[in-house]
C-alpha positions as CSV (number, residue, x, y, z in Angstrom):
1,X,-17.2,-4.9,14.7
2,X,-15.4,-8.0,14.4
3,X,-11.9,-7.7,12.9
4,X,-13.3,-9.0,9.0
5,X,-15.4,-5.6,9.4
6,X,-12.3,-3.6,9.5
7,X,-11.8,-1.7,6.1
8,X,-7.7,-1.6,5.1
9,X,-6.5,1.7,5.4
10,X,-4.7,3.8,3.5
11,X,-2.8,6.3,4.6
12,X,-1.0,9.3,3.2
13,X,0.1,13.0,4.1
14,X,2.3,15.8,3.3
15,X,4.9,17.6,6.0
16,X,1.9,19.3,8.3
17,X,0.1,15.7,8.8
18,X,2.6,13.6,9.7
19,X,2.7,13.5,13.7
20,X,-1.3,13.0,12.7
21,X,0.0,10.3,10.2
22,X,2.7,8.6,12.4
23,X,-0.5,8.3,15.4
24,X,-3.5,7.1,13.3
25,X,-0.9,4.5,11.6
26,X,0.0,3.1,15.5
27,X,-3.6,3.8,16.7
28,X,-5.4,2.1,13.7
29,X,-3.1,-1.0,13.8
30,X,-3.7,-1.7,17.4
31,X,-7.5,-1.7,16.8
32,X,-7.2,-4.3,14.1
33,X,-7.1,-2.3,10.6
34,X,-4.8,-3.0,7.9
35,X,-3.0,0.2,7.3
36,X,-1.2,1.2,4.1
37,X,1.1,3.9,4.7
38,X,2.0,5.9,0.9
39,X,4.3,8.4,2.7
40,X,6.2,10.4,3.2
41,X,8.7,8.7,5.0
42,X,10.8,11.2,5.8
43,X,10.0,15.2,7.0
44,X,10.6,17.6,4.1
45,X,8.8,20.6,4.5
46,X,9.3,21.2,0.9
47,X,6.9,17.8,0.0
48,X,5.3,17.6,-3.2
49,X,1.8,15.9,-1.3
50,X,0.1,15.2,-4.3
51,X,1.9,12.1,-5.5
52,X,1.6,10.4,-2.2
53,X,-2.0,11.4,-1.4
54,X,-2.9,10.0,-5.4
55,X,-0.9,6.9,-4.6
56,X,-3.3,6.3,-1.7
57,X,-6.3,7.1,-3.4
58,X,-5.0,4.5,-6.2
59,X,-4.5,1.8,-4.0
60,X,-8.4,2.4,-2.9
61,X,-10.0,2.3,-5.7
62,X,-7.6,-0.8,-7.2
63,X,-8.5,-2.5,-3.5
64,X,-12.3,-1.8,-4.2
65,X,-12.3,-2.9,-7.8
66,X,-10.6,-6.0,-6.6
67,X,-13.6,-6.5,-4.2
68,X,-11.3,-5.6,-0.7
69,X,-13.0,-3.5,1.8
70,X,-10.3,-0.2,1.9
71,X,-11.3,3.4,2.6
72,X,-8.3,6.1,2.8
73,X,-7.1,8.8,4.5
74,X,-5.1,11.9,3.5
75,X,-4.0,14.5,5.9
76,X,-2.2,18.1,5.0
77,X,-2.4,21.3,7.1
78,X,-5.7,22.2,5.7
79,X,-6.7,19.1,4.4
80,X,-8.1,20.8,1.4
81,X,-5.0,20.2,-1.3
82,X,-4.8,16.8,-0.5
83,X,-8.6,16.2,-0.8
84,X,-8.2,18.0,-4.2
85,X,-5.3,15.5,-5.1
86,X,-6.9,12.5,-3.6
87,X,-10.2,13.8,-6.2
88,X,-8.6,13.8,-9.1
89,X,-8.4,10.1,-9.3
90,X,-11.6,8.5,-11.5
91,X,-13.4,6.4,-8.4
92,X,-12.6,8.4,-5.6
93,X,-14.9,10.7,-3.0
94,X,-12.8,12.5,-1.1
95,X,-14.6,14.6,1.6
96,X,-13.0,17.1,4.2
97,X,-14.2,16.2,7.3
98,X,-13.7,18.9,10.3
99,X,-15.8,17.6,12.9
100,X,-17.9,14.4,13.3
101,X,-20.8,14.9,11.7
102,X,-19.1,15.9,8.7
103,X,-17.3,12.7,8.5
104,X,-20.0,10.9,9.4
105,X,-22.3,12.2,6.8
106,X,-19.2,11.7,3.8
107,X,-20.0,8.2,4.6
108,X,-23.7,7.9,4.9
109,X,-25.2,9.8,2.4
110,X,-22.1,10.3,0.0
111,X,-20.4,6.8,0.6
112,X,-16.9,8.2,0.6
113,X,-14.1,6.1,0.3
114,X,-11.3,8.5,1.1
115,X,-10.9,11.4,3.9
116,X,-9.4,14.3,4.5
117,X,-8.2,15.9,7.6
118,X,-6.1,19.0,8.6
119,X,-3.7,18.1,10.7
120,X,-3.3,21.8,12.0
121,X,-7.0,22.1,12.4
122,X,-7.6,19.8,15.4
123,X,-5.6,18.5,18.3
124,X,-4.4,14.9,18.2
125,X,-7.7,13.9,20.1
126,X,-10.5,15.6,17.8
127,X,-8.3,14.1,14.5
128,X,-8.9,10.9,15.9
129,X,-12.2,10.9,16.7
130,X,-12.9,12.3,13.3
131,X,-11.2,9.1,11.4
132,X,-12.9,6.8,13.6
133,X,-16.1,8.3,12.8
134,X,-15.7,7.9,8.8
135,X,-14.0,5.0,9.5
136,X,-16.8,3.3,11.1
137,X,-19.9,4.4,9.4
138,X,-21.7,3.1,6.6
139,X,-23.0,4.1,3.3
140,X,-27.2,4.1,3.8
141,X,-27.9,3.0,0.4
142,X,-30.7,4.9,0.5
143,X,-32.2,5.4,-3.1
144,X,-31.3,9.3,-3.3
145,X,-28.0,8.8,-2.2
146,X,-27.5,6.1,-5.0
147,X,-29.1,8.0,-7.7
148,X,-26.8,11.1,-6.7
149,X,-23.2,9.3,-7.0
150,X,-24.6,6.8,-9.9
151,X,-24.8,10.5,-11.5
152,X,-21.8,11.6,-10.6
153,X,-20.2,8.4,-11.8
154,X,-21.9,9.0,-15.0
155,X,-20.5,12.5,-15.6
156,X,-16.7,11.2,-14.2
157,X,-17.0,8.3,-16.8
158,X,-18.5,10.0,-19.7
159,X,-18.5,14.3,-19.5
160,X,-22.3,14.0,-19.7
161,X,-24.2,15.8,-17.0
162,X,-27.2,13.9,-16.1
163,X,-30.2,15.8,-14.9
C-alpha cells in the first residue's frame, strides 16, 4: 500500500473502548492513515455512545459522497450498541467483527464502510489485528455482492423490499 491507499479513519467509542480507541488512534497514525477521532474525549462511564459513534458514521458517508476514501470504526464493550448506532445512519454497513475473518469478509463480500469492535472482547493485540484486517481489505465487486447491497440500498432509500 502506498500512503494514497490509506482510507481516513474515523474513530469513535463509548467509556469500554477507549484504551482500544486512544491505541488504534496512535497505531493508525504512525502507519500513515488519517484518523478522525469523534470522541469521547474524556472517561465518563455514564457516556451516551450513540451520538459519537453516529457522528463518525456521518463523517463516512459525507467523506464517501464527497469522493474521499474513509472507512470507520466504532468500539464499545460489546461492540454491538455501537454497530446498532453507527446503522442507523442512511449509507452505512456497520459489521461486528470478532475475529479476522469476520472483518475480513465485512469488507469483501459486504463492502462495509464502518466497524465494530468490543473492546472487552479481545486483548489489545487481537483488536488490532482485527482493524487492520477490515482496514486493509477490499470490496470484490463481485456481481452477487453488488446485486445484494444495490438491494439493500433500495429498501434503505425507498421501504421497498426487492426480491
Amino acid at each position: 500500500m502506498t500512503l494514497s491507499d490509506f482510507p481516513r479513519v474515523h474513530i469513535a467509542t463509548d467509556h469500554a473502548g477507549m484504551e482500544l480507541s486512544a491505541h488504534l488512534v496512535s497505531y493508525l497514525s504512525a502507519k500513515g492513515y488519517e484518523v478522525v477521532d469523534h470522541g469521547p474525549k474524556v472517561y465518563d462511564a455514564l457516556d451516551d455512545y450513540p451520538s459519537f459513534c453516529i457522528n463518525a458514521a456521518l463523517a463516512v458517508v459525507a467523506d464517501q459522497e464527497a469522493g474521499t476514501h474513509a472507512l470507520g470504526i466504532v468500539l464499545g464493550g460489546s461492540g454491538n450498541g455501537e454497530q446498532i448506532a453507527a446503522n442507523k445512519v442512511k449509507g452505512v454497513r456497520a459489521a461486528l467483527a470478532w475475529n479476522l475473518s469476520t472483518a475480513q469478509l465485512a469488507r469483501e463480500h459486504n463492502d462495509a464502510n464502518v466497524v465494530a469492535v468490543g473492546g472487552r472482547q479481545h486483548s489489545m493485540d487481537e483488536a488490532t489485528a482485527i482493524i487492520e484486517a477490515f482496514l486493509a481489505e477490499p470490496f470484490s465487486n463481485d456481481e452477487r455482492h453488488v446485486r445484494r447491497i444495490g438491494k439493500i440500498a433500495i429498501y434503505e432509500r425507498t421501504g421497498e423490499v426487492v426480491q
